[in-house]
Backbone as CSV, one residue per row, in Angstrom:
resi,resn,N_x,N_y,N_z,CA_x,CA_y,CA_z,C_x,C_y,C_z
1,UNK,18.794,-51.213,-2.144,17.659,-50.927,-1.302,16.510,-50.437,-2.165
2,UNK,15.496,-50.217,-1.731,14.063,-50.381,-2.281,13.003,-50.881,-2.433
3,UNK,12.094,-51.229,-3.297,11.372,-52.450,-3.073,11.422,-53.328,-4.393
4,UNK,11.420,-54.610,-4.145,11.635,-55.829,-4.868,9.975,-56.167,-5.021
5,UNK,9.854,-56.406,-6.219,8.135,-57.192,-6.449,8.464,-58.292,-7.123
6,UNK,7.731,-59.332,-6.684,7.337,-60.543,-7.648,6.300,-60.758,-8.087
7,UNK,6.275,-60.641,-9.354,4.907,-61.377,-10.021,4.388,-62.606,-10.127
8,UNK,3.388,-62.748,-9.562,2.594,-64.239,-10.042,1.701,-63.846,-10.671
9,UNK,1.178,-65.520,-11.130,-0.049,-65.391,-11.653,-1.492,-64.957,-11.337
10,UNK,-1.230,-64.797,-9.794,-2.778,-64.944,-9.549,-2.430,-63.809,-8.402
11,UNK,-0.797,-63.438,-7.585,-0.774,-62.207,-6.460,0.553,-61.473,-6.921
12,UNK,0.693,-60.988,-5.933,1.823,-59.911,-6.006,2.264,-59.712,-4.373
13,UNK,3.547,-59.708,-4.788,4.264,-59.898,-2.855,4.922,-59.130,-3.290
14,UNK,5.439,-57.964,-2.222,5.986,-56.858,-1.841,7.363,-56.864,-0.701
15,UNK,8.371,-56.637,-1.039,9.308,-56.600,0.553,10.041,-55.230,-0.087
16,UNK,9.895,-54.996,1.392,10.380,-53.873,1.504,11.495,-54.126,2.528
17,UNK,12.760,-53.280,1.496,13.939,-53.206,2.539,14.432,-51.989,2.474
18,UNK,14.200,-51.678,3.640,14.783,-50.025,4.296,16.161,-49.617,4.267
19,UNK,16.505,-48.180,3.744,17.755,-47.709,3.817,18.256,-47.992,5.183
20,UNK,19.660,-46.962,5.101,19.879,-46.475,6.814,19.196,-45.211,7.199
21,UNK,18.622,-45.216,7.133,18.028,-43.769,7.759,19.045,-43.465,8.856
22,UNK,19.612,-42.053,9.444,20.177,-41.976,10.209,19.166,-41.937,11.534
23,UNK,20.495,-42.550,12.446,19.237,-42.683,13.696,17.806,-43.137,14.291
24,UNK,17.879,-44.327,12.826,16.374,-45.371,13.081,16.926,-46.436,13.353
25,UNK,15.925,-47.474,13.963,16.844,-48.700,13.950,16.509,-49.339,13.139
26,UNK,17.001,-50.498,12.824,17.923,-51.319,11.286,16.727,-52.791,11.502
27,UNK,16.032,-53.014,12.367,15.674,-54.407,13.271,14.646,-54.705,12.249
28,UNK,14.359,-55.804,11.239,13.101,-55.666,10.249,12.328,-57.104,11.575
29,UNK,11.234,-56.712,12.157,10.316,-57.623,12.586,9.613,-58.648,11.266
30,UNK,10.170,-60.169,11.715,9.094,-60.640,10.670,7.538,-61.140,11.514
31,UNK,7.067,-61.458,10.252,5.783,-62.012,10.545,5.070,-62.614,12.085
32,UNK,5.943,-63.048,12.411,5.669,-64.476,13.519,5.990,-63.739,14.480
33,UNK,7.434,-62.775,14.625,7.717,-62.162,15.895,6.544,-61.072,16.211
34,UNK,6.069,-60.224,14.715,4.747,-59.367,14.965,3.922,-60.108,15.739
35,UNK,3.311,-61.385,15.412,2.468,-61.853,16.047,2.683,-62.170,17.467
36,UNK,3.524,-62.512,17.843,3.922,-63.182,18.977,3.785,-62.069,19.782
37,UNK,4.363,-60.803,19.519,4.273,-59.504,20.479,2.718,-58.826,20.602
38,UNK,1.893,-59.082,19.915,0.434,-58.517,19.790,0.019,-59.880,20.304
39,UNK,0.464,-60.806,20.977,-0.365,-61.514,21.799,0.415,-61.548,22.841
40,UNK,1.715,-60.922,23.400,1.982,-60.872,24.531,1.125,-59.912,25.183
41,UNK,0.883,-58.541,24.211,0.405,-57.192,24.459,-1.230,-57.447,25.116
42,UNK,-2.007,-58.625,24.526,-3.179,-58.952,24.727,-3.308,-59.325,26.434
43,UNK,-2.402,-59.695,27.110,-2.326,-59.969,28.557,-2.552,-58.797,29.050
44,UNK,-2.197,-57.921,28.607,-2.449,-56.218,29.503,-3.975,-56.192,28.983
45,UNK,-4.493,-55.785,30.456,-5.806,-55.464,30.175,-6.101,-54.118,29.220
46,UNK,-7.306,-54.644,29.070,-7.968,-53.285,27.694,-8.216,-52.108,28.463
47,UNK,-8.670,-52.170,29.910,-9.250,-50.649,30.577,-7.185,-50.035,31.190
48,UNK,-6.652,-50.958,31.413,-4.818,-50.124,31.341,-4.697,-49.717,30.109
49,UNK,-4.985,-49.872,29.210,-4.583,-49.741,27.695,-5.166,-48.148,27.576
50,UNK,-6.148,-48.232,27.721,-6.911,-47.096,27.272,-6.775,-45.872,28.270
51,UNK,-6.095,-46.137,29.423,-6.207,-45.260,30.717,-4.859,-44.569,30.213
52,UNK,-3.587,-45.823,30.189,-2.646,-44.884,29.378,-2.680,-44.270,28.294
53,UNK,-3.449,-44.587,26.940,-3.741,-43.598,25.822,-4.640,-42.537,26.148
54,UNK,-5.423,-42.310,27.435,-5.270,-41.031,27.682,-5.275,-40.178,28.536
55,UNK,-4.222,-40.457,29.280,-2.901,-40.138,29.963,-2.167,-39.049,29.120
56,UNK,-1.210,-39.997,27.999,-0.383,-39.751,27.006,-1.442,-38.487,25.641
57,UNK,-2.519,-38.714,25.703,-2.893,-37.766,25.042,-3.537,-36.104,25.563
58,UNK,-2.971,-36.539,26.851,-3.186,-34.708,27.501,-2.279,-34.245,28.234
59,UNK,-0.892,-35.472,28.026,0.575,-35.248,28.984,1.454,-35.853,28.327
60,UNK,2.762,-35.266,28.300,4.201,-36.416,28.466,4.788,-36.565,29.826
61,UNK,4.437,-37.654,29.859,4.788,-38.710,31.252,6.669,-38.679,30.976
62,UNK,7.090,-38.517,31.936,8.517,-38.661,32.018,9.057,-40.025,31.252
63,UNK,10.335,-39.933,30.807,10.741,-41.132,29.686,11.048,-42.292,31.152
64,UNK,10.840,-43.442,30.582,11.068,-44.567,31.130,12.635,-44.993,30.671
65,UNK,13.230,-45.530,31.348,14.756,-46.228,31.769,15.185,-46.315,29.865
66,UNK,14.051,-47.674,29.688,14.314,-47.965,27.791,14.491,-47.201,26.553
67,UNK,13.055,-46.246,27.236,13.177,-44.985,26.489,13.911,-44.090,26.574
68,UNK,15.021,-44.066,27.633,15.986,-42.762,28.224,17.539,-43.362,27.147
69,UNK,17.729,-44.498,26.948,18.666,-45.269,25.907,18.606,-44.858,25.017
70,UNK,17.155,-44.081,24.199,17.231,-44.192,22.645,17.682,-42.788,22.353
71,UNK,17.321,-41.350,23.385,17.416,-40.295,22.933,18.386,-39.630,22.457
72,UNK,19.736,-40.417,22.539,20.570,-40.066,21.716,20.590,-40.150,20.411
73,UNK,19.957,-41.261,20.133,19.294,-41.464,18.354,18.425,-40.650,17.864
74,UNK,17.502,-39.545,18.711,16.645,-38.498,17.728,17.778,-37.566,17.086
75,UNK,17.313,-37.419,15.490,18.115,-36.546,14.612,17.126,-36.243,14.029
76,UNK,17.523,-35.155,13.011,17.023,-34.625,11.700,17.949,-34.647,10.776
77,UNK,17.252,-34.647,9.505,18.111,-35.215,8.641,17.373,-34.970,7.300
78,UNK,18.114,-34.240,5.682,17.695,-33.660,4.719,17.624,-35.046,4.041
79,UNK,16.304,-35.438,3.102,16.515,-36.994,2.552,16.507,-36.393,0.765
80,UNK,17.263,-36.591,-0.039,17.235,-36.398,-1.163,18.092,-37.657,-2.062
81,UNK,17.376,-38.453,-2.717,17.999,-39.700,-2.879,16.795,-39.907,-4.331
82,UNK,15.959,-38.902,-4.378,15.481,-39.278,-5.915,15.386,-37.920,-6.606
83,UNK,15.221,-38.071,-7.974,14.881,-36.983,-8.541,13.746,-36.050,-8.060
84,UNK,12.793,-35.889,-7.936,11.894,-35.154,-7.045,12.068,-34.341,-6.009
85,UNK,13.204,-35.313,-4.950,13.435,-35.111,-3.918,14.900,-33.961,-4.085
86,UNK,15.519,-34.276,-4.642,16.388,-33.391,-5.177,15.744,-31.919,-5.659
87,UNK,15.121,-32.155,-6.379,14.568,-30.787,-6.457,13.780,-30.094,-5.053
88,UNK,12.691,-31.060,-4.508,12.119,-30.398,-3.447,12.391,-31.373,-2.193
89,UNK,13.568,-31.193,-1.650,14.263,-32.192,-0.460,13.115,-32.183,0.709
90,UNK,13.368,-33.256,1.223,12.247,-33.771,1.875,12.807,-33.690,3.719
91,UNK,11.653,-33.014,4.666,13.023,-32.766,6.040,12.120,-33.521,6.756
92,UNK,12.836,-34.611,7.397,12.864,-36.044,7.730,13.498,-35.421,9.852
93,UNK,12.724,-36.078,10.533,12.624,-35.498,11.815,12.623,-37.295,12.558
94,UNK,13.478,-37.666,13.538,13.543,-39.108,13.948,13.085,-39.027,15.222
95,UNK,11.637,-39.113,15.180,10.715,-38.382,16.703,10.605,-39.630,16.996
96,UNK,11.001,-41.270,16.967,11.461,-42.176,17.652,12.002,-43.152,16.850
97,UNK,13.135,-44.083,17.668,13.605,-44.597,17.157,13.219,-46.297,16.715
98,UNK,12.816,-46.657,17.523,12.125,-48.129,17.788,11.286,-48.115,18.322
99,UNK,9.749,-47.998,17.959,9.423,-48.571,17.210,9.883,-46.973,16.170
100,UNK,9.857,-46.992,14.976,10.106,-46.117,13.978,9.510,-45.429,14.143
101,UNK,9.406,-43.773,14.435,8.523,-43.206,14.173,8.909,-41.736,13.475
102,UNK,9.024,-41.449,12.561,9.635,-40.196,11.631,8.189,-38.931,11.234
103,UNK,8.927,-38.024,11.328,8.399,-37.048,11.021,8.471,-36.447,9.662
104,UNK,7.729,-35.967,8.998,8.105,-35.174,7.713,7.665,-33.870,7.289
105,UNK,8.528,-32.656,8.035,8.213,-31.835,7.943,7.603,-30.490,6.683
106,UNK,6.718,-29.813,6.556,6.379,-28.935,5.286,6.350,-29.873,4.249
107,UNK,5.463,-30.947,4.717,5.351,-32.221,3.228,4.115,-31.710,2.557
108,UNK,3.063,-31.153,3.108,2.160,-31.092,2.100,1.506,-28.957,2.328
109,UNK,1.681,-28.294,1.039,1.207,-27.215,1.051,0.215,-26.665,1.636
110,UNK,-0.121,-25.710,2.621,-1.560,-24.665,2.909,-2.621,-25.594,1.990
111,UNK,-2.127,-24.959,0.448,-2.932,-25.126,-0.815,-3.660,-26.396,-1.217
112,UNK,-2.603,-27.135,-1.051,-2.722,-28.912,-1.280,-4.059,-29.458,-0.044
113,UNK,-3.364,-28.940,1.226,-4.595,-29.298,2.308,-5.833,-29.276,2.076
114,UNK,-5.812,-27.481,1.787,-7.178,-26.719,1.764,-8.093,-27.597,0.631
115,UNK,-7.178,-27.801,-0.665,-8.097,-28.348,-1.568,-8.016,-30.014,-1.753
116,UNK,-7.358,-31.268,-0.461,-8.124,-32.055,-0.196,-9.327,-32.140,0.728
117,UNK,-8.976,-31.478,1.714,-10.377,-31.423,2.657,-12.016,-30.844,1.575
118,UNK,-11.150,-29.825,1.187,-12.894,-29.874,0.128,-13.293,-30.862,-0.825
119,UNK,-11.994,-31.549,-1.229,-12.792,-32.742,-1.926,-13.193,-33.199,-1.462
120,UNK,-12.769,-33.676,-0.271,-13.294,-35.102,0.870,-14.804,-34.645,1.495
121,UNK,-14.883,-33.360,1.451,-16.488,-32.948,2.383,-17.707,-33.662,1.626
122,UNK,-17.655,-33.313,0.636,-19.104,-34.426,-0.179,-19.034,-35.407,0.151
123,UNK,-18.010,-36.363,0.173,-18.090,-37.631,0.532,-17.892,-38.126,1.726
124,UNK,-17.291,-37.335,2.825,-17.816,-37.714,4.330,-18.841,-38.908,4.740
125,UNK,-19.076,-39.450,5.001,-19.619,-40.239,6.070,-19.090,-40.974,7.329
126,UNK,-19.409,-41.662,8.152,-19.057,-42.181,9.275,-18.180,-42.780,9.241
127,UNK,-17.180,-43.201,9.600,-16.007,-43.617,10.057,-16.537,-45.289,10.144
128,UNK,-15.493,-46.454,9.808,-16.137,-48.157,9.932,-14.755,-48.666,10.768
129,UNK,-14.960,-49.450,11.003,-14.062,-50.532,11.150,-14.173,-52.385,10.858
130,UNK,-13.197,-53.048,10.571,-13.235,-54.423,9.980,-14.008,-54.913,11.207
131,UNK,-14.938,-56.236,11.365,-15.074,-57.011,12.876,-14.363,-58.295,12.336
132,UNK,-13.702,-58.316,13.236,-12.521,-59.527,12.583,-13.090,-61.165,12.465
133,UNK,-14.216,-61.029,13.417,-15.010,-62.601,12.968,-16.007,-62.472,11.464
134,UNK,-16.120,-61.440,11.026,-17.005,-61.572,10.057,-16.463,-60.985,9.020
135,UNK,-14.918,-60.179,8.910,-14.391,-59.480,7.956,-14.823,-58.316,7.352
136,UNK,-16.239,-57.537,8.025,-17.195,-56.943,7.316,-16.685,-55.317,7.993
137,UNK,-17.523,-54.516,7.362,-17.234,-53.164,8.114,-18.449,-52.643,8.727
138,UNK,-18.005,-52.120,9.813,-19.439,-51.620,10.856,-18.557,-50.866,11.652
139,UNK,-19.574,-50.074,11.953,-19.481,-48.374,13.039,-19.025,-49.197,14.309
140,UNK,-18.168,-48.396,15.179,-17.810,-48.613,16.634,-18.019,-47.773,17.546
141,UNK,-17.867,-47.596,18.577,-17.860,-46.804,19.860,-16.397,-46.494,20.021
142,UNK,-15.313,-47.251,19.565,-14.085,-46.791,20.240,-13.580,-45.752,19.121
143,UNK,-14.445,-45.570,17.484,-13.770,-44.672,16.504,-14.878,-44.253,16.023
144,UNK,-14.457,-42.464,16.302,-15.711,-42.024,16.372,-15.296,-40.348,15.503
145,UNK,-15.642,-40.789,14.452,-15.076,-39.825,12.841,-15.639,-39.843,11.624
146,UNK,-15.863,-38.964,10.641,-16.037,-39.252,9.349,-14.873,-39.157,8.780
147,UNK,-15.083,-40.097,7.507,-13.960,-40.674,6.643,-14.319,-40.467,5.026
148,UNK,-13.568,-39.890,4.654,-14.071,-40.046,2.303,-12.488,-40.705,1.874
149,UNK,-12.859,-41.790,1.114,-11.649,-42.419,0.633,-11.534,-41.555,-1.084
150,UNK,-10.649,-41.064,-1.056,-10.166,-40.043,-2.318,-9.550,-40.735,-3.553
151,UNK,-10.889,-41.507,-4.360,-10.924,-42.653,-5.234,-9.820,-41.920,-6.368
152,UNK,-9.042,-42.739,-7.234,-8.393,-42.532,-8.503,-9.061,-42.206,-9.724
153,UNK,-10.701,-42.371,-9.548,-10.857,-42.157,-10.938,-11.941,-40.939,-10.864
154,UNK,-10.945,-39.538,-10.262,-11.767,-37.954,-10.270,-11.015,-37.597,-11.314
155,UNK,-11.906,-37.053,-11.662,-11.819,-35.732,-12.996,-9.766,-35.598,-12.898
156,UNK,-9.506,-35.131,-14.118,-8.368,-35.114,-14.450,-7.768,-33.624,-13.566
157,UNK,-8.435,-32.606,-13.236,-7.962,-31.513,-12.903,-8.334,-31.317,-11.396
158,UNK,-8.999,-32.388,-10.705,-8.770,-33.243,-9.025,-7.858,-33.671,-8.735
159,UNK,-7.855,-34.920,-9.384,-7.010,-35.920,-9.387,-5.467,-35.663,-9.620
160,UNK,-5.034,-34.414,-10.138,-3.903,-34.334,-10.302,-2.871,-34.037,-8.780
161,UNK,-3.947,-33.152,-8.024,-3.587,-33.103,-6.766,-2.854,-34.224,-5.753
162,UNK,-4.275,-35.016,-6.161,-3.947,-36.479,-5.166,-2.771,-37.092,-5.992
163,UNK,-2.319,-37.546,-7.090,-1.112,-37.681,-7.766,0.164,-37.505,-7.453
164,UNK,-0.106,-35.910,-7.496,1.312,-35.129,-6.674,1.720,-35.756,-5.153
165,UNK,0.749,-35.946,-4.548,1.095,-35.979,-3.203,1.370,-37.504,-2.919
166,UNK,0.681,-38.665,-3.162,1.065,-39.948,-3.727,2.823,-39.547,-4.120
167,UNK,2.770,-39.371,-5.131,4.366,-39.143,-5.290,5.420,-38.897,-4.477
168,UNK,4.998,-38.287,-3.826,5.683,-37.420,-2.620,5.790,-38.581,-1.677
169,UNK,4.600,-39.315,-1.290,5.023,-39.978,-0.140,5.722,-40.975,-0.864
170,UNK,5.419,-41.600,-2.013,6.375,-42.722,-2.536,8.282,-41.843,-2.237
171,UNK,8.649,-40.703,-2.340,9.579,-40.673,-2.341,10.137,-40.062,-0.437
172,UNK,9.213,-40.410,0.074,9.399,-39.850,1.476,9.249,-41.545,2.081
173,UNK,8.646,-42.477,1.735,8.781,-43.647,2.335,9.873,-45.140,1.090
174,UNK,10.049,-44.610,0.296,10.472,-45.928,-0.548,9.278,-47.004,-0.869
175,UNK,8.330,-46.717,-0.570,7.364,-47.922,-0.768,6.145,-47.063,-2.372
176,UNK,5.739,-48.405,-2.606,5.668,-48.014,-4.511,3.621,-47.968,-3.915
177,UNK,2.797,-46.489,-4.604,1.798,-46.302,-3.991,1.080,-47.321,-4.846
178,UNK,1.277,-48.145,-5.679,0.953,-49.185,-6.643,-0.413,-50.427,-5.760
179,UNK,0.917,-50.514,-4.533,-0.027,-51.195,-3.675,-0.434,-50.564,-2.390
180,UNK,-0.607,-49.571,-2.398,-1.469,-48.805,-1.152,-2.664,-48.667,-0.998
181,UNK,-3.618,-48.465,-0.576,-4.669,-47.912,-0.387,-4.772,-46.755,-0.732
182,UNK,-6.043,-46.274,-1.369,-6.380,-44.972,-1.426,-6.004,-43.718,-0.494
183,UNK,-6.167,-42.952,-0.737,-5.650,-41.141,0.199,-7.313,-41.483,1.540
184,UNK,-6.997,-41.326,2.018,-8.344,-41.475,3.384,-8.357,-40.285,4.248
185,UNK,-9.366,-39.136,3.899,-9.576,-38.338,4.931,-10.300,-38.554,6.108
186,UNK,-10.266,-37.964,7.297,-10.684,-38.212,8.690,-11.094,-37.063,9.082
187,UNK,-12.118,-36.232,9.763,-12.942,-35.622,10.199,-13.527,-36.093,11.641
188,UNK,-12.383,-35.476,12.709,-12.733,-35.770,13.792,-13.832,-35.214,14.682
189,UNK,-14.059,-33.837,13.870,-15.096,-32.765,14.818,-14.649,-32.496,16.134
190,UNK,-15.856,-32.550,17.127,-15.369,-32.149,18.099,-15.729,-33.439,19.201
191,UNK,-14.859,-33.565,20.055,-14.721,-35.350,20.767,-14.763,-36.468,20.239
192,UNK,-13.730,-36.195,18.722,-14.256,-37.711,18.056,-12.535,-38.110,18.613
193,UNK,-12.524,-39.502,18.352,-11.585,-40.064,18.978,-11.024,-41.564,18.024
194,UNK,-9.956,-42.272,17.964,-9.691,-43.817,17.663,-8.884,-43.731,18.704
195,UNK,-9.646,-44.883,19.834,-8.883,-45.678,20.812,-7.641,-47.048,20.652
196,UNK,-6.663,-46.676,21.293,-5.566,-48.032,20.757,-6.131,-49.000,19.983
197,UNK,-5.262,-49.478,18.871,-5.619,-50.046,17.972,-4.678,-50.130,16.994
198,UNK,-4.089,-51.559,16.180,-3.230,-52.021,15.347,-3.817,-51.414,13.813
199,UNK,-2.845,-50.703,13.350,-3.223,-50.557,12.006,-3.232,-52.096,10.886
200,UNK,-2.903,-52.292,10.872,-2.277,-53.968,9.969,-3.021,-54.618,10.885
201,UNK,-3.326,-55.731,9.970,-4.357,-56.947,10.601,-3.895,-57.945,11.008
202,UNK,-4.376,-58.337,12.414,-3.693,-59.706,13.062,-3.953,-60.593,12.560
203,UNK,-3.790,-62.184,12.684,-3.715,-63.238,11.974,-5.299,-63.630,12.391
204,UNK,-5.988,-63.033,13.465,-7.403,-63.345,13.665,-7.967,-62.272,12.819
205,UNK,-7.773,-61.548,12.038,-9.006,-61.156,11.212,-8.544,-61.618,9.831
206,UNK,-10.083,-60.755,9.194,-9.721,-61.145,7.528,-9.539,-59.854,7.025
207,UNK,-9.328,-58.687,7.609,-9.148,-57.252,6.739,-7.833,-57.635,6.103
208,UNK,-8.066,-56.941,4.866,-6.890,-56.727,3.582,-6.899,-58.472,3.072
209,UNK,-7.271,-59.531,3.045,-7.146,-60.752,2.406,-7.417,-60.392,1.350
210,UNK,-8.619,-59.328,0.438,-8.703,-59.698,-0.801,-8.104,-58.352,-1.464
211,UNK,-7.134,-57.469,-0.606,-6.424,-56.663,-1.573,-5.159,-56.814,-1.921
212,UNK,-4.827,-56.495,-2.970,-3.682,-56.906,-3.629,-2.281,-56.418,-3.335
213,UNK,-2.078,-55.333,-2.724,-0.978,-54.949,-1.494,-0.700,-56.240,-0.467
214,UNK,-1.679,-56.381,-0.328,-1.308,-57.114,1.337,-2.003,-56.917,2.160
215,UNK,-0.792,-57.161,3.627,-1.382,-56.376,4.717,-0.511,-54.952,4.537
216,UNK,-0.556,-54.051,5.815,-0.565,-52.701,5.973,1.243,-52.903,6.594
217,UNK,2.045,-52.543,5.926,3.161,-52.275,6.903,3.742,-51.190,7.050
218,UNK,3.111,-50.159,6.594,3.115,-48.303,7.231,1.993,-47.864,7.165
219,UNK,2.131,-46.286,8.377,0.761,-45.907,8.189,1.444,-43.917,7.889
220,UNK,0.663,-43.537,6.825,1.392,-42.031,6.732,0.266,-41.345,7.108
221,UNK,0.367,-40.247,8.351,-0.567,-39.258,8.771,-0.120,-38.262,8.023
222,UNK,-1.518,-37.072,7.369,-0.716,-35.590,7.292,-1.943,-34.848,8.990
223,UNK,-1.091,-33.933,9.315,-2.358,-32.912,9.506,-3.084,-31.919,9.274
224,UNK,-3.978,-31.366,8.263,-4.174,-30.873,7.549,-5.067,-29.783,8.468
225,UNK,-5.081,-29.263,9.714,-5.925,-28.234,10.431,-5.387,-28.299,11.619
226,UNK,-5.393,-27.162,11.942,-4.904,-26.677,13.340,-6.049,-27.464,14.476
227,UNK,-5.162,-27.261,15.521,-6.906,-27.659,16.891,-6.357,-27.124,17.970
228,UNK,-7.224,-25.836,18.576,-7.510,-25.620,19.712,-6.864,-26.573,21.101
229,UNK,-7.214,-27.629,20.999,-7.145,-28.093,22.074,-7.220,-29.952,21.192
230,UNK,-6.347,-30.841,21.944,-6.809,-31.999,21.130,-5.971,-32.453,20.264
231,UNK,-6.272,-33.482,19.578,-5.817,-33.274,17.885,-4.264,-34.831,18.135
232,UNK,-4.020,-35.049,19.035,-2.648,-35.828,19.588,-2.474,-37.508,18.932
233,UNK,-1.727,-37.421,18.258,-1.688,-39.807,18.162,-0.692,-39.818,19.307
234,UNK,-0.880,-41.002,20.193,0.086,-41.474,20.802,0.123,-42.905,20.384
235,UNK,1.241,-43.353,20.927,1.577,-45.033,20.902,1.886,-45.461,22.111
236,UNK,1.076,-46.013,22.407,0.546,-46.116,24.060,1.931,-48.005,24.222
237,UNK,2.219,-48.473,22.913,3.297,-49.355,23.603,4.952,-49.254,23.297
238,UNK,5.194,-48.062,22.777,6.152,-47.350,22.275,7.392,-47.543,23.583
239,UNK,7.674,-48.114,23.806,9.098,-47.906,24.926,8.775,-49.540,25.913
């Protein structure tokens, strides 16, 4: 288990094959079945879509029949399977089972937080998104945030931060940060919001064609600040 790379001449392809995690399921979706389900999903109207995401983001609605099957599969579970991790074991929380959704508890320090958010404040600006007919990035109404992408090439005594923590998730997900995207802070303020929405790009856009990862097949949140009131991801097709 791990990840397998092949080199070409001109790309680089990535598969990733998942341990057993205890209490996840084992099911790898390929390509075609992704697609096929994000165009069944497209039949549900967009104003149901959004009524249940927020619903689900100021309540838990009682589990549904499908979802009442899986709750025997939430566990926790100590993951130590690399050197790193051995030293500072990693506590792994199975807050759903299908679609995957894991928790990782005390992953990133007070310290570590405090001093990405101050890097990221200089570079703040508005939040974009891809438009999938033109591949380009432009502001929306449905995501409404500032964003600083936390580039690789800061000062040596920055950068060591973002390093550490890169590391960390390489050994909290198995996937090599080689082909990831940059660290991306988010700055929601106050009523900022991202309405439902696929992280990884459908076969109708062009986001990620010219990066060398790929497309997106995880997404790692930290939360780095408390909130009053607010603050919730749901997965509005989760069950």
């Amino acid at each position: 288990s791990g990840i397998n790379a092949e080199y070409g001449p001109e790309d680089v392809e990535i598969t990733f094959v998942p341990k057993k995690y205890p209490g996840a399921d084992q099911v790898v979706l390929d390509e075609k079945t992704i697609e096929d389900e994000i165009e069944d999903k497209k039949y549900v109207g967009w104003s149901t879509r959004v009524k249940k995401y927020r619903k689900l983001c100021k309540e838990a609605p009682p589990l549904s029949p499908q979802m009442a099957q899986q709750v025997h599969q939430l566990q926790c579970y100590i993951k130590q399977d690399t050197p790193r991790s051995i030293l500072q074991p990693i506590k792994v929380e199975v807050a759903w089972p299908s679609p995957r959704i894991l928790i990782f508890h005390d992953f990133m320090s007070d310290e570590e937080a405090d001093f990405l958010m101050s890097l990221a404040l200089p570079m703040l600006n508005r939040a974009t998104v891809h438009n999938k007919e033109t591949g380009k990035l432009e502001n929306a109404e449905y995501r409404v945030s500032k964003t600083a992408w936390l580039d690789m090439d800061l000062p040596a005594d920055k950068n060591k931060v973002v390093r550490r923590v890169n590391r960390r998730m390489e050994d909290a997900t198995e996937l090599s940060h080689d082909y990831a995207e940059l660290q991306q802070v988010n700055n929601y303020g106050i009523g900022g919001q991202y309405e439902p929405h696929y992280d990884m790009a459908t076969k109708e856009e062009k986001a990620f064609t010219e990066h060398d990862g790929g497309n997106r097949v995880a997404t790692l949140l930290f939360y780095m600040g408390n909130t009053d009131a607010g603050g919730a991801t749901v997965f509005v097709d989760a069950g």
